[in-house]
N, C-alpha and C positions, 0 to 999 in steps of 0.2 A: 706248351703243346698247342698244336691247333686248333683255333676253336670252331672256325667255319668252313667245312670243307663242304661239296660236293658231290653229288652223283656222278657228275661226267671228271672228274680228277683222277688226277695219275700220279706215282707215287714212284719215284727211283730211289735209285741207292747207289752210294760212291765210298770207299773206304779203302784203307791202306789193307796187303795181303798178308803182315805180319802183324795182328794182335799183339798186343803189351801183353806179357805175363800179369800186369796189378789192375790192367783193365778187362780180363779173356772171362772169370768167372760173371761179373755183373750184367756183360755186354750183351750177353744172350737175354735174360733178364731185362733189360731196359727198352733192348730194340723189339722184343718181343710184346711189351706194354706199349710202346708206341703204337708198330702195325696193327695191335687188337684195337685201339684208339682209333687210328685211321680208318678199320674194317667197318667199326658201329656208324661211323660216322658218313659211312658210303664212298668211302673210295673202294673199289674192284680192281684197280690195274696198277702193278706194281711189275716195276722194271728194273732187272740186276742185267752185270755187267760180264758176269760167269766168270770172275774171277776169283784163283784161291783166298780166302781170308773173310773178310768181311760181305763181300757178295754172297758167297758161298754161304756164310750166315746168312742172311737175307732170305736167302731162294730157298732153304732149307725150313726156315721158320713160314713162307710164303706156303709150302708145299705141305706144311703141319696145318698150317686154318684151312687148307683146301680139304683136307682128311678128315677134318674135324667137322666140314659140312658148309665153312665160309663160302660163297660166292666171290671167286676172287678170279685174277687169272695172271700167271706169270707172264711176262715178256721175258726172253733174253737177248739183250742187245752184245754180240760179240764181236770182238776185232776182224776175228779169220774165222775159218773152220780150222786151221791147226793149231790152235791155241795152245791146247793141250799137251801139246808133240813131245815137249822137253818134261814133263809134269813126272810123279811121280807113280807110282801103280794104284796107290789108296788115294791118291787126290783126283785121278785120272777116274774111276771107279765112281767117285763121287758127283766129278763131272757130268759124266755119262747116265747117270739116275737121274739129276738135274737136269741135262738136256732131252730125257726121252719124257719127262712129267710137265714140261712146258707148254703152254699155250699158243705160245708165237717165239719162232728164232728170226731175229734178223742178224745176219753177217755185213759187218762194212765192209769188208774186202773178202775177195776167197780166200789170198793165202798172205800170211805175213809181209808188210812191208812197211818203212818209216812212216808212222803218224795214223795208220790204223788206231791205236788204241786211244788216242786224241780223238780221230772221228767218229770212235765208235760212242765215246763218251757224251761228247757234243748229243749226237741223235739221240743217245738217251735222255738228254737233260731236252733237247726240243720236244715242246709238246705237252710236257709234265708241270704238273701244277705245283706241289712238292719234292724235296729231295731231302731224304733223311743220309748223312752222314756220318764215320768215323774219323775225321782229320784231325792229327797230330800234328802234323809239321804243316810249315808256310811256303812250300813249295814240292813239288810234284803232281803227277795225275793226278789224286785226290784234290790235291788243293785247287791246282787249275779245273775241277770240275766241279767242285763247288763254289769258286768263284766263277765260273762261265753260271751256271744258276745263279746265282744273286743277280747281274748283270742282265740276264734272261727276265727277271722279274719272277724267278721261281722262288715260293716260300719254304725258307732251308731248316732244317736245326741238327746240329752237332753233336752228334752223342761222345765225342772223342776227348 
């Protein structure tokens, strides 16, 4: 875990959108001990990607310390404003609670096109002092965004 963190720190998160079945009950659990770890520790600004799956975890457990009385504040860093479009009625539902409880939206692009979701990745890892991750595999978004952080000089750990 991290030991020295700061007041002016920021805190992303990058994860694949389908949880493992042998990793979905503990995950909540673990990230959730982190973020409290992060919170006492004085980071405020934590940044999800508003994607299904593990963002979606993020911004949800983000939006429970804020209930609870944490001084914190969501970002959400999204590709498009139609992210959503193809989504499903209950995931779309959840989006949209997520996005109206937020503190800052930034959009990289307005509307879908190739490599949005690359840029929109990048900006969130620019800037952030930590990034907590779910990566499974050695290639895709996730991986490439937690490798663009390490590379960054951002300090990472893996919950995956």
């Amino acid at each position: 875990m991290y030991s020295d963190v700061n007041t002016h720190a920021i805190c992303c998160f990058t994860g694949h959108r389908n949880i493992l079945p042998d990793d979905a009950a503990g995950l909540h659990a673990r990230l959730d001990h982190v973020i409290s770890a992060l919170i006492s520790k004085g980071v405020k600004t934590f940044r999800c990607g508003g994607a299904i799956g593990f963002d979606t975890l993020a911004a949800l457990i983000i939006l429970e310390k804020k209930r609870e009385g944490a001084d914190v504040s969501l970002e959400l860093f999204l590709p498009c404003r139609d992210q959503s479009s193809a989504w499903n009625d209950f995931n779309k539902e959840i989006y949209a609670y997520v996005l109206s409880e937020a503190n800052r939206v930034h959009y990289s692009e307005e509307y879908y096109q190739p490599g949005c979701m690359l840029k929109r990745n990048r900006e969130m890892v620019n800037g952030s002092t930590y990034c907590v991750a779910y990566c499974k595999k050695d290639s895709g978004g996730t991986a490439y965004t937690l490798n663009y952080a390490k590379k960054k000089g951002v300090r990472t750990l893996n919950l995956g």
